[in-house]
C-alpha positions as CSV (number, residue, x, y, z in Angstrom):
1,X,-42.7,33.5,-19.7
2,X,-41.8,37.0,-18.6
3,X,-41.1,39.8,-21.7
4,X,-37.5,41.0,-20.8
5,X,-36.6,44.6,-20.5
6,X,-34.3,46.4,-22.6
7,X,-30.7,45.1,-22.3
8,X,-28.6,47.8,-20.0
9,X,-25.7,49.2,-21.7
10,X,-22.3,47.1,-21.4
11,X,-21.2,49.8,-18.9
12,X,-24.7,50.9,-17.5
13,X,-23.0,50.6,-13.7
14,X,-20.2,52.5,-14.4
15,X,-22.8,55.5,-14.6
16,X,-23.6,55.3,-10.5
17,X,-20.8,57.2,-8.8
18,X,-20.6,55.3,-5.7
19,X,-20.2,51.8,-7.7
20,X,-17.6,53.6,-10.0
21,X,-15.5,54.5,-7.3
22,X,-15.5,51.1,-5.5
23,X,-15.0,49.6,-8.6
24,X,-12.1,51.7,-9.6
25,X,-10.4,51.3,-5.9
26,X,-10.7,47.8,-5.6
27,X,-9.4,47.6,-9.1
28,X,-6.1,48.9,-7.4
29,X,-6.5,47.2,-3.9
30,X,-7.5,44.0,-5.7
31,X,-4.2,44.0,-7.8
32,X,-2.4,44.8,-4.6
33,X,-3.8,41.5,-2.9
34,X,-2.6,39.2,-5.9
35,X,0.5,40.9,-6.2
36,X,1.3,39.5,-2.8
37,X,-1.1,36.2,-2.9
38,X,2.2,35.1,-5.6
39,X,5.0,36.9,-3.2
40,X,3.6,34.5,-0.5
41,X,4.1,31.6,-2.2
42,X,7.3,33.0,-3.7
43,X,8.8,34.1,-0.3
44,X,7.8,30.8,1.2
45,X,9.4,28.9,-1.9
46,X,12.8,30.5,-1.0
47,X,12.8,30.2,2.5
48,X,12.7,26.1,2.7
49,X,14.3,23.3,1.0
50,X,13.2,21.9,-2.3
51,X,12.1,18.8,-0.5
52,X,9.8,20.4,2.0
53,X,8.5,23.0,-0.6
54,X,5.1,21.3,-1.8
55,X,3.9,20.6,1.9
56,X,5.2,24.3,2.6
57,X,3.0,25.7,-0.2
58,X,0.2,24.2,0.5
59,X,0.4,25.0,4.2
60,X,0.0,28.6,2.8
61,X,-3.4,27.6,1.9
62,X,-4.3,26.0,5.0
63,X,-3.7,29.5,7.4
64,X,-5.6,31.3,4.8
65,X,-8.8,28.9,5.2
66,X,-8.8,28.7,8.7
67,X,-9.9,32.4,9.8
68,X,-12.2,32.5,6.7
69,X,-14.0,28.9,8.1
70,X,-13.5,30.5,11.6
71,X,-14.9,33.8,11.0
72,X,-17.2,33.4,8.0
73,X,-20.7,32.4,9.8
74,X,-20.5,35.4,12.2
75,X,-18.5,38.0,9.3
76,X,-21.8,37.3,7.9
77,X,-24.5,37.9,10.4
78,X,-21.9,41.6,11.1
79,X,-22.4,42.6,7.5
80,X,-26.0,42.2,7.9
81,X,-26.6,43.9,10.8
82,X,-24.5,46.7,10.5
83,X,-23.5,49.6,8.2
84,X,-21.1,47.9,5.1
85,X,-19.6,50.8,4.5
86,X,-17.9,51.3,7.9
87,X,-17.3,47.7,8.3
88,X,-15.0,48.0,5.2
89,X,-13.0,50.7,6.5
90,X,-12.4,48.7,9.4
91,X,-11.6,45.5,7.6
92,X,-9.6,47.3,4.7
93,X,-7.5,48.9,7.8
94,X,-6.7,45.7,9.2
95,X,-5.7,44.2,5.8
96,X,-3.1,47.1,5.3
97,X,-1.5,46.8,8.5
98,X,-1.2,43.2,8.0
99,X,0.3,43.6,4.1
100,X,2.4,46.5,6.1
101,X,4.2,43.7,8.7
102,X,5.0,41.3,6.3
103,X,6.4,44.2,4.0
104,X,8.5,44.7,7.6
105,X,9.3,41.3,8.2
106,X,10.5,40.6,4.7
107,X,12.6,44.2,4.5
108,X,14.0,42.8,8.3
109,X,15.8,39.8,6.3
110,X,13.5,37.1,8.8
111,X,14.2,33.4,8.1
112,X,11.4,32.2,10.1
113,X,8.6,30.6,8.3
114,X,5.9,31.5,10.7
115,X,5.9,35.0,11.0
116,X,4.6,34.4,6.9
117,X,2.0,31.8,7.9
118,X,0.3,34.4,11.0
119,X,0.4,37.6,9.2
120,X,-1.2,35.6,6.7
121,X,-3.8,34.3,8.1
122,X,-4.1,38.0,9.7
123,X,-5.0,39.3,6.4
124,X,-7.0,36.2,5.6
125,X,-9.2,36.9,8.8
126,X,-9.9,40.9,8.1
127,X,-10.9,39.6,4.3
128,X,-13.8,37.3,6.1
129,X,-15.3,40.2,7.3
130,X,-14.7,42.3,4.2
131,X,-15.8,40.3,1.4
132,X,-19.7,40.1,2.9
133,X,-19.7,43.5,3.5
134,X,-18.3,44.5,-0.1
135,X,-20.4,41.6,-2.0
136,X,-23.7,42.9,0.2
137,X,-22.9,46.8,-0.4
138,X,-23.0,46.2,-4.3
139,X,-26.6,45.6,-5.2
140,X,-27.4,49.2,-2.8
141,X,-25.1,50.9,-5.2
142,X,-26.4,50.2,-8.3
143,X,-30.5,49.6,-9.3
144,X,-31.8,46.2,-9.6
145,X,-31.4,46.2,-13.4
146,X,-28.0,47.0,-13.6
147,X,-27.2,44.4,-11.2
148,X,-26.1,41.8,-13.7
149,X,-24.2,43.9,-15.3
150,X,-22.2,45.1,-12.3
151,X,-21.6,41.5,-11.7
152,X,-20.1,41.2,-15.6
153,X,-17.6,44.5,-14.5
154,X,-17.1,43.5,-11.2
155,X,-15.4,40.4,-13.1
156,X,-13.7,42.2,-15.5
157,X,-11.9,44.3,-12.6
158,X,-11.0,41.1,-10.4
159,X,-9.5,39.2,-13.5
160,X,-8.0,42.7,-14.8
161,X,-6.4,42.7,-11.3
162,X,-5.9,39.3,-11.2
163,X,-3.7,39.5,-14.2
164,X,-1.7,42.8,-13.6
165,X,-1.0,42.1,-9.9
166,X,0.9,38.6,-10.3
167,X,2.8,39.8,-13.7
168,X,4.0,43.0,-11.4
169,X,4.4,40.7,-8.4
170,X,7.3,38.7,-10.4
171,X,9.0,41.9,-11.5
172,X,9.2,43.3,-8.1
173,X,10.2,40.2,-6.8
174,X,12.4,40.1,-9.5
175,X,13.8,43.7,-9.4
176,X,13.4,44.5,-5.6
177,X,12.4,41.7,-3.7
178,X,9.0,40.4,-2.1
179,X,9.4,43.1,0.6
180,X,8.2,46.1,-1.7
181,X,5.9,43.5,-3.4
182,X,4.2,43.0,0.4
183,X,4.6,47.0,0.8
184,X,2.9,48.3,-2.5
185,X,0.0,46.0,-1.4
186,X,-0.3,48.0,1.4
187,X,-0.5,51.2,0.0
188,X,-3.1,49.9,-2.8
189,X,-5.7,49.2,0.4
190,X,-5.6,53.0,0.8
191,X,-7.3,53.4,-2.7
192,X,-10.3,51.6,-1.3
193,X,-10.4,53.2,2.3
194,X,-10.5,57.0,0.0
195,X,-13.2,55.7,-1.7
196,X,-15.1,54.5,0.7
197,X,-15.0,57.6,2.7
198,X,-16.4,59.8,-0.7
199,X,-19.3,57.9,-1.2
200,X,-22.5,59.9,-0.9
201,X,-26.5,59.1,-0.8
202,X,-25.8,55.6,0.1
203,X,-29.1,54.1,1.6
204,X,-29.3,54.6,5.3
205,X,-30.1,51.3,7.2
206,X,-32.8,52.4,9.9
207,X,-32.3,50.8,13.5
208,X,-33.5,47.5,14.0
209,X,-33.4,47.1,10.1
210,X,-30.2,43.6,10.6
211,X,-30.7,41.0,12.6
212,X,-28.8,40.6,16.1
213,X,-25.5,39.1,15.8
214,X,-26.5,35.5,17.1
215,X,-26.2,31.8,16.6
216,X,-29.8,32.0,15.0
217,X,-29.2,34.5,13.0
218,X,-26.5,32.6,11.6
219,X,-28.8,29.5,11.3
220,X,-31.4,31.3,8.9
221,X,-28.6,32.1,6.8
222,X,-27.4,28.7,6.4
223,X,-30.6,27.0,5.8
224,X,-32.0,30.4,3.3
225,X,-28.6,28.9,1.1
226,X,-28.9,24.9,1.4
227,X,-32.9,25.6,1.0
228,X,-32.4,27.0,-2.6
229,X,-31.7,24.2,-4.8
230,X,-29.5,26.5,-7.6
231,X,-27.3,28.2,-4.7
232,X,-26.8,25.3,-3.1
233,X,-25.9,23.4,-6.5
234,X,-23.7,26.2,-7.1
235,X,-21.3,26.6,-4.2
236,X,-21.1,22.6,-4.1
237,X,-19.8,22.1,-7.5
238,X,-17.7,25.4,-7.3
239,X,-16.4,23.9,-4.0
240,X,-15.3,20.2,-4.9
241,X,-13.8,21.6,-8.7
242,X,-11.8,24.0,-7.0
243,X,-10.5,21.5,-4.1
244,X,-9.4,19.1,-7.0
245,X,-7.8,21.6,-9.3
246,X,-6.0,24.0,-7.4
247,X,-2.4,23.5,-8.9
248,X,-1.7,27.6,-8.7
249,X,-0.4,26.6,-5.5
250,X,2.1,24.5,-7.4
251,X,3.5,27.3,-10.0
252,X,6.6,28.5,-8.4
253,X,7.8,24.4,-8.5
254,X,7.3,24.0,-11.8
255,X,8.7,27.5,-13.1
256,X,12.0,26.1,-10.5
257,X,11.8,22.5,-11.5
258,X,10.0,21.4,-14.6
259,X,10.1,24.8,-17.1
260,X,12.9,26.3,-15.4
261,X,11.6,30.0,-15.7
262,X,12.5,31.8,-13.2
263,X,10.9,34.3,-11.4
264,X,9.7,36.3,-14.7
265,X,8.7,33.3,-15.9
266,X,6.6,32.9,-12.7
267,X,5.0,36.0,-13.0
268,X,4.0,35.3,-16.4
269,X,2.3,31.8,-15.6
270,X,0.5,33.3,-12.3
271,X,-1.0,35.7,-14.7
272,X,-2.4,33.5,-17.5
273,X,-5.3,32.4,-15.6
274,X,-5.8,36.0,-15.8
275,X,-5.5,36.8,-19.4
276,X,-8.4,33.6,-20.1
277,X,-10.6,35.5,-17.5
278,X,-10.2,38.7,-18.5
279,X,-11.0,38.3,-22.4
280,X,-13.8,35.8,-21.6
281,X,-15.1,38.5,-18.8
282,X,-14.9,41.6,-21.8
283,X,-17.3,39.0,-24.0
284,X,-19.5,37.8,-21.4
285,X,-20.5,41.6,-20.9
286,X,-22.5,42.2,-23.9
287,X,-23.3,37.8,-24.2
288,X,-24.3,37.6,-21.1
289,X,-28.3,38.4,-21.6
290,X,-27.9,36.3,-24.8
291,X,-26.9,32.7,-22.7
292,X,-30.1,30.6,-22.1
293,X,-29.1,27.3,-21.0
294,X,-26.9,29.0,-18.3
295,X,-27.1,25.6,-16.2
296,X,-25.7,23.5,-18.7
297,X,-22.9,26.7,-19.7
298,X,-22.1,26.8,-16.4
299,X,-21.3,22.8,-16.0
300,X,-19.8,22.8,-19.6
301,X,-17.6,25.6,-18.1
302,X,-16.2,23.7,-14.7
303,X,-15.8,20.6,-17.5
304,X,-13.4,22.5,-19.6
305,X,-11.5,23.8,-16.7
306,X,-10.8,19.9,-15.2
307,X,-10.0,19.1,-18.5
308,X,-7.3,22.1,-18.8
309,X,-5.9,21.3,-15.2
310,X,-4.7,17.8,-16.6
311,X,-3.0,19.2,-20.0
312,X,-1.3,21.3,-18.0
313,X,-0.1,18.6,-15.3
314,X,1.1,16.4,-18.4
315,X,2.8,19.6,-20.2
316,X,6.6,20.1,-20.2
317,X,6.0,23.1,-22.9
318,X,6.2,26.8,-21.8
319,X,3.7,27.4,-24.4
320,X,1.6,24.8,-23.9
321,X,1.3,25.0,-19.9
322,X,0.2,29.0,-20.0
323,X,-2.4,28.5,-22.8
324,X,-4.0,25.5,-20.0
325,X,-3.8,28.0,-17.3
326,X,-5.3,31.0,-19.8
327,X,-8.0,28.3,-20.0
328,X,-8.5,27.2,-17.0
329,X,-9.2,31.2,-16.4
330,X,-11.7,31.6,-19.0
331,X,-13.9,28.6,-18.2
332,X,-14.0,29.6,-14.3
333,X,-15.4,32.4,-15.0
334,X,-18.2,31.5,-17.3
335,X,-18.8,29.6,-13.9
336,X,-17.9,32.4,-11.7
337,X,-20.5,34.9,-13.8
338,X,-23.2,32.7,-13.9
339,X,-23.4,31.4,-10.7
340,X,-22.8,35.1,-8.9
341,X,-25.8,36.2,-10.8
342,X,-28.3,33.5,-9.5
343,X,-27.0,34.5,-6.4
344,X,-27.4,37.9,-6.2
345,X,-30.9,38.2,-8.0
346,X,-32.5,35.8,-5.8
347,X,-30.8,36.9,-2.8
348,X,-33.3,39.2,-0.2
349,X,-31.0,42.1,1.0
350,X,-31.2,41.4,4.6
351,X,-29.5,38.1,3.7
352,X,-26.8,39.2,1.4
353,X,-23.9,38.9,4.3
354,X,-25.1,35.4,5.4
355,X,-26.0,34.1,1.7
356,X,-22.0,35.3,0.7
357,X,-20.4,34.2,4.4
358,X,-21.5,30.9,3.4
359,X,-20.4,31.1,-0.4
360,X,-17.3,32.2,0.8
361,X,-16.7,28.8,2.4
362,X,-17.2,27.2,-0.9
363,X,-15.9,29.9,-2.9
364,X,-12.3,30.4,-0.9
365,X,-12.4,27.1,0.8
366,X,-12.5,25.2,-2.0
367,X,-8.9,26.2,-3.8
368,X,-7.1,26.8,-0.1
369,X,-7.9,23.1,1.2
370,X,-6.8,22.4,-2.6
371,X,-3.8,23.6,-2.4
372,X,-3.2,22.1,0.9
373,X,-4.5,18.8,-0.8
374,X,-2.1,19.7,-4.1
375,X,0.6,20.5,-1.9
376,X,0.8,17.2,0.0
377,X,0.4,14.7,-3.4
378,X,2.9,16.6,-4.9
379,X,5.2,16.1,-1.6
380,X,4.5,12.3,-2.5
381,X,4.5,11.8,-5.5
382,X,5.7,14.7,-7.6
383,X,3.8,18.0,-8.2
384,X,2.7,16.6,-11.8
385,X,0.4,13.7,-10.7
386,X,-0.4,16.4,-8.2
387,X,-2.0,18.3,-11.0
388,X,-3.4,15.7,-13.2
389,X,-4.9,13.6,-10.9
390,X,-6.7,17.2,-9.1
391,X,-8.2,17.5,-12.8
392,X,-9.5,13.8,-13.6
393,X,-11.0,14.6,-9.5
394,X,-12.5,18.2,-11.0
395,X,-14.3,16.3,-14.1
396,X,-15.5,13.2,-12.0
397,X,-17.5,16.1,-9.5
398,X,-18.8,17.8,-12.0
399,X,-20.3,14.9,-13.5
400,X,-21.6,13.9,-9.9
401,X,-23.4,17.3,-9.3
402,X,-24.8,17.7,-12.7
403,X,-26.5,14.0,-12.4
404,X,-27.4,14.5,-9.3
405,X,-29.1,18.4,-9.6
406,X,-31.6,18.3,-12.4
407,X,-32.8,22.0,-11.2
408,X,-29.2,22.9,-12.1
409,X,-28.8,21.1,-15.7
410,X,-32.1,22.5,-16.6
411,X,-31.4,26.2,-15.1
412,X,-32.4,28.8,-17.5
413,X,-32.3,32.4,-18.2
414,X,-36.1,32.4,-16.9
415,X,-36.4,29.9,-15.0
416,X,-38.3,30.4,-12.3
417,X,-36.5,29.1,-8.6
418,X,-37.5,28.2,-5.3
419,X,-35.9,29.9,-2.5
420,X,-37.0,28.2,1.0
421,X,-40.5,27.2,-0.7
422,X,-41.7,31.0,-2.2
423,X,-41.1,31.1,-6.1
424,X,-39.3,34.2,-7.6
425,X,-38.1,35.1,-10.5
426,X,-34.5,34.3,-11.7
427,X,-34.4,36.4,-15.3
428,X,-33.2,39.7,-15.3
C-alpha cells in the first residue's frame, strides 16, 4: 500500500494562474451555455402545439447528439495532435457565432422550428471539438497533485454555472424574451476566448509530439478506453443512467401542465439539480481524499439518483418535485467526481483527447438520446410515466453493471488498475 502525500489545500489549483483564469471564464461562458440549453427548450415549447411538444423536446436532444457522435472520434485525435489552446479559440468562436444567430433568429420573430434545431446542432458540433481540447489542457495547467482537486473545482464551477445560468435563463425569458437569453450567451464565450489568449508558460508541444489525425489513431484511443476495466465501467453505467433518467428534457411540460409555474417557476426547477450539485461539490472538496470505497460511493450515488427520478415522476408538489431534482444533482455528481478522477489520473497525456472524445459519447450521449427517449414516452403516454419508468430503467442498470464489474464494486482509493495490461497507480 502506497503512504499518501499531504492532502493539497481545498483551493491548491486556484493558485496556478493559467487554471484560475480558465476556471474563472468558463465559470461565465459555462453559465452562458445553460442559460440557453433551458431557452432552447423553452423557445421550442412555445413555438408548437401542446400535443407535439414532448416529441418536439426531445428532438432537441437528438440534433445536439448527432455532431457530438459525428465529430467526437476525430475532435479527439485534433485535440491530441494539436495545440489545445488554439483549438479552443477556434471552437469557442464558433460557439459564439452560433449562440449570436439564434439570438438573431429569435430577435427576427422566426416561427420556423428548424432554424432552432441547425443552429443547434451548430453549437453542439463546435462543443465536440472543444470539450477534448479543454478536458486535455487541464492536467498541463495544474501539477499532477493538484489534479484531483482541480477536478473537485472544476465541479463546483460547472454546477455553480449550472445553477445560475437556468435561474437567469427564466428571468430573461421571463423579462425580455429568449432572444437576449440566446445573445448574453454569446457574449459570455468572449470571457473564455480573453482568457485563453492571456495564458502564459503553457507547455509547448514539440513537433511530432500527437499523433496524425487518422482512422488509427482513433482506433488506439478506443481500445486504450474499453481496455481499462474502471473507464470502461464508468462511461457504461454513466451512459445507460443517464439514457433512462433524463426527464430535464421534460421540465417546461410539467411547469405548463402538471405544477402550473410558469416561466419563473421553470427557471427555478431547471436550477435545482444545480443547487444538489453545487452543495455536494463544496463538500466533496475537502471529503474527497477521505472516500475509500469510491466504487461502491459511486454506484450508491447513480442508485440514489434513479431512485429520485421516480419521486419526482410521481410528485404533483412544487416542493416535493425540486427537492427530487436537488437530489438527483447531488448524487450525479458523487458520480461525476469520482469517475472524472479515475479518468484523468490514469489517463497518459497523449491520450487525454481520445480517452474524453469517447467519454463524451457516454457522457453527452447518454442524457440527449434520453431526452429523445423521454420525449417520445411522454408523447405516448404522458410525460409522468415518462419519468418514472426512465428511473425504475436507471436503477435496473445500475444493478446490471455493478453485478457484472467486480473491478468497479471493489474500486478503491488505492487500488491499483490495469490500463491495456501495464499496472499503475490509481491513488492520488
Amino acid at each position: 500500500m502506497p503512504t499518501a502525500g499531504p492532502r493539497p489545500r481545498p483551493l491548491a489549483a486556484l493558485r496556478h494562474r493559467n487554471f484560475r483564469l480558465l476556471w474563472t471564464s468558463q465559470l461565465v461562458s459555462m453559465a452562458g451555455s445553460m442559460m440557453q440549453s433551458a431557452a432552447i427548450l423553452w423557445h421550442v415549447s412555445l413555438l408548437v402545439p401542446p400535443e407535439r411538444r414532448g416529441l418536439a423536446l426531445g428532438m432537441v436532444g437528438l440534433v445536439r447528439i448527432a455532431p457530438i457522435v459525428g465529430f467526437s472520434m476525430v475532435s479527439g485525435v485534433v485535440a491530441d495532435a494539436f495545440d489545445r489552446r488554439k483549438l479552443m479559440l477556434i471552437t469557442q468562436a464558433g460557439m459564439t457565432m452560433a449562440a449570436a444567430l439564434l439570438a438573431a433568429v429569435a430577435f427576427a420573430g422566426s416561427r420556423a422550428l428548424w432554424p432552432v434545431y441547425l443552429l443547434a446542432a451548430a453549437g453542439s458540433a463546435f462543443g465536440a471539438f472543444d470539450g477534448p481540447a479543454r478536458q486535455s489542457l487541464i492536467p498541463s495547467l495544474v501539477p499532477r497533485e493538484h489534479l484531483p482537486n482541480a477536478i473537485s473545482l472544476n465541479t463546483i464551477m460547472f454546477q455553480t454555472a449550472s445553477l445560475a445560468g437556468p435561474a437567469l435563463g427564466g428571468l430573461v425569458i421571463g423579462a425580455a424574451g429568449v432572444a437576449w437569453a440566446y445573445a448574453l450567451n454569446a457574449v459570455s464565450f468572449l470571457f473564455v476566448i480573453a482568457a485563453l489568449l492571456m495564458m502564459r508558460d503553457l507547455p509547448r508541444r514539440s513537433p511530432g509530439h500527437g499523433p496524425e489525425v487518422s482512422f488509427k489513431a482513433a482506433a488506439e484511443g478506443l481500445r486504450f478506453v474499453f481496455r481499462t476495466p474502471l473507464i470502461r465501467s464508468s462511461m457504461l453505467l454513466d451512459f445507460l443512467a443517464t439514457f433512462f433518467a433524463s426527464a430535464t428534457a421534460l421540465l417546461p411540460i410539467f411547469a405548463q401542465d402538471v405544477l402550473h409555474v410558469g416561466a419563473h417557476g421553470y427557471g427555478l426547477l431547471s436550477a435545482a439539480p444545480s443547487i444538489g450539485a453545487l452543495i455536494t461539490s463544496i463538500a466533496l472538496v475537502p471529503m474527497l481524499e477521505r472516500i475509500d470505497h469510491r466504487g461502491r460511493a459511486m454506484l450508491w450515488a447513480v442508485a440514489g439518483f434513479g431512485l429520485a427520478t421516480v419521486v419526482f415522476g410521481i410528485s404533483r408538489s412544487f416542493a416535493l418535485t425540486f427537492t427530487c431534482l436537488a437530489l438527483t444533482g447531488a448524487t450525479d455528481t458523487v458520480s461525476m467526481v469520482i469517475r472524472n478522477v479515475i479518468r484523468q489520473l490514469i489517463t497518459p497525456d497523449e491520450m487525454r483527447g481520445r480517452m474524453t472524445s469517447v467519454n463524451m459519447i457516454f457522457f453527452m450521449g447518454g442524457p440527449q438520446l434520453g431526452e429523445m427517449e423521454a420525449g417520445l414516452v411522454a408523447n405516448l403516454w404522458g410525460a409522468p410515466l415518462s419519468v418514472v419508468s426512465g428511473g425504475l430503467g436507471c436503477l435496473l442498470a445500475t444493478a446490471w453493471v455493478a453485478w457484472r464489474t467486480p473491478d468497479l464494486r471493489g474500486y478503491r482509493r488505492e487500488t491499483r488498475v490495469v490500463t491495456g495490461g501495464e499496472r499503475v497507480e490509481a491513488g492520488a
